[in-house]
C-alpha positions in Angstrom: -15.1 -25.7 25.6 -18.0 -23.3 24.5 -19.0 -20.5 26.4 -22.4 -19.1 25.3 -21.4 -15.6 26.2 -18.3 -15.3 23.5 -18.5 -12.5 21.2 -16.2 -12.4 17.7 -15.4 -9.9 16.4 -15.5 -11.2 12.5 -18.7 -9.0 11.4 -16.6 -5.9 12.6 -13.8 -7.1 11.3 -15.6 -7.2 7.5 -17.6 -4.3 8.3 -13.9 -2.3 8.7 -12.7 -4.1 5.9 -15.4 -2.9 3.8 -15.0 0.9 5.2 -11.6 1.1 4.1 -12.3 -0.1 0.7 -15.0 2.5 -0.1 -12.4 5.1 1.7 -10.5 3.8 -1.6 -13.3 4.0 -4.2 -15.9 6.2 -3.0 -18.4 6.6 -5.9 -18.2 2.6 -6.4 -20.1 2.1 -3.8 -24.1 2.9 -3.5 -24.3 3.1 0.4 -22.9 5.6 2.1 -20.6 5.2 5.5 -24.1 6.0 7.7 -25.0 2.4 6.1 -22.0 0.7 7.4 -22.1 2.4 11.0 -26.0 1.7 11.2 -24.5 -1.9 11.0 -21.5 -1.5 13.0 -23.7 0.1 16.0 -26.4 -2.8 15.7 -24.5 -5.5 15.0 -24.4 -6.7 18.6 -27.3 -4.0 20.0 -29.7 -6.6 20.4 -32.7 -4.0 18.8 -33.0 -6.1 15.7 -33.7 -9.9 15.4 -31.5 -10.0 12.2 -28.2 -10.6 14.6 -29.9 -12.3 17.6 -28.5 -16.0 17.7 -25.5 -18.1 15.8 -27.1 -19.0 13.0 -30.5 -19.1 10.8 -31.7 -21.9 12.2 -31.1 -21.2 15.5 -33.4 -17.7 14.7 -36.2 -19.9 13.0 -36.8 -22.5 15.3 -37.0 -20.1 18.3 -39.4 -17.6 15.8 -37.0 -14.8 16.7 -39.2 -13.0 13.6 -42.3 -13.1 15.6 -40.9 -10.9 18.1 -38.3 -8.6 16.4 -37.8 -6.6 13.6 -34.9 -7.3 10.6 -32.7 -4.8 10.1 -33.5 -4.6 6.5 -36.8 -3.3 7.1 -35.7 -0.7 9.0 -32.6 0.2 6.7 -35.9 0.0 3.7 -37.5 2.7 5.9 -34.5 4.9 6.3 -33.1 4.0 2.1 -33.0 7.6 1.8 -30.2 8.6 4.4 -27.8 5.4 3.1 -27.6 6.0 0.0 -24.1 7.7 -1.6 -25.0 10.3 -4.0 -21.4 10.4 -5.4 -22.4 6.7 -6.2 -21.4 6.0 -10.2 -22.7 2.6 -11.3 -20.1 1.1 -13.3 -18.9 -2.7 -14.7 -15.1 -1.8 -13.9 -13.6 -4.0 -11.0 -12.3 -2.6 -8.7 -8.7 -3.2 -7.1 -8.2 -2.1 -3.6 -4.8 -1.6 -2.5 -4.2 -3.5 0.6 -1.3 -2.4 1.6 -1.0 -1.0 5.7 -0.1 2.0 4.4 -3.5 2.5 2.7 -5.2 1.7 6.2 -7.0 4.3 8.3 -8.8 4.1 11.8 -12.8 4.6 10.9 -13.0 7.6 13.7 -17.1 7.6 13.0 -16.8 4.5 14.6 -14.3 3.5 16.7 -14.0 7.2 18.5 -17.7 8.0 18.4 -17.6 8.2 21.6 -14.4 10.2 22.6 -15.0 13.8 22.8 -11.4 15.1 22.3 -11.8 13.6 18.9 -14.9 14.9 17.4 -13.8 17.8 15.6 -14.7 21.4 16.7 -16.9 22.1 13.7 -19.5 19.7 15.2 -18.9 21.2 18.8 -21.5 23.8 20.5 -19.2 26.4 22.8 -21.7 28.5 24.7 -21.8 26.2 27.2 -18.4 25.5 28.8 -19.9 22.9 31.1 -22.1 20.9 28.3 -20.6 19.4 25.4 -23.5 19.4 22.4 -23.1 18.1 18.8 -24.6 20.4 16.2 -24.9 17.5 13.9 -27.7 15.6 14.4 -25.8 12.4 16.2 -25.7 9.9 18.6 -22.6 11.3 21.5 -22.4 9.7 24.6 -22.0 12.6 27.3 -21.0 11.2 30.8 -24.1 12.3 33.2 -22.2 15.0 35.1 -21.5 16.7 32.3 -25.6 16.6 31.1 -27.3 19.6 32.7 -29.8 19.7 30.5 -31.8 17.0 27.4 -30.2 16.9 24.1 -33.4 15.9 22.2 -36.0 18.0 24.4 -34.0 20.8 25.7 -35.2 20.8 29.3 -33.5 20.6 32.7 -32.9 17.7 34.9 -35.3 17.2 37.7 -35.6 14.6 40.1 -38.5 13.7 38.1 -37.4 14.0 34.7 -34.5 12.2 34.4 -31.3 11.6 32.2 -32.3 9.6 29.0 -36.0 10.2 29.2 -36.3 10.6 25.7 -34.5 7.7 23.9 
């Protein structure tokens, strides 16, 4: 029995998998891990026609190109921020160690969202009641703990409201 509103998690899976190989050979690699969370965060975002649908057929016969954009042009348009520049192009294989041992939770990705994770370097603290990155990130903030807008700096109104500016 299909239900049209499963979700697998195998693109995650291999988009993990990859992660903790370059965490194993870091200048093999010419991306950099903002390339693989990019990925990871639009996968299943529905912003980019690339992932809409279960297969390429499925995309062009509904003309899913007419209407969105791919992912690849928009990872063209930002090439500069994905790009490692530790990258050393090489012929060597490489042999990753797959052993559990070697494994390590991506906290970019799977904690992006937890605030008792980030670490205090990327924390703002003149503001008790408002938690700000100083990084330039995407941080969910839960509303009551917004008092003012991340991107434009101004207070809540009853007519400016939260999220105004993504």
């Amino acid at each position: 029995l299909k239900c049209p509103q499963e979700r697998s998690p195998v693109f995650l899976q291999f988009l993990d998998c990859t992660w903790q190989i370059v965490q194993q050979f870091q200048s093999s690699f010419e991306f950099n891990e903002k390339y693989l969370l990019t990925l990871a965060e639009h996968h299943a975002s529905g912003w980019f026609g690339t992932f809409l649908l279960n297969t390429e057929q499925e995309r062009k016969s509904r003309k899913v190109w007419e209407n969105t954009i791919s992912i690849w042009a928009h990872f063209d348009a930002i090439r500069e921020t994905l790009l490692n520049p530790g990258y050393i192009e090489t012929e060597e294989m490489i042999q990753p160690n797959a052993s559990v041992r070697r494994m390590r939770l991506w906290f970019d990705f799977y904690l992006r969202y937890d605030e008792s994770s980030w670490p205090s370097s990327i924390l703002d603290a003149d503001d008790s009641t408002t938690v700000r990155p100083k990084a330039k990130m995407v941080v969910w903030v839960p509303d009551n703990r917004a008092k003012v807008c991340y991107d434009c700096k101004r207070r809540f109104t009853h007519l400016r409201r939260r999220h105004h500016c993504r």
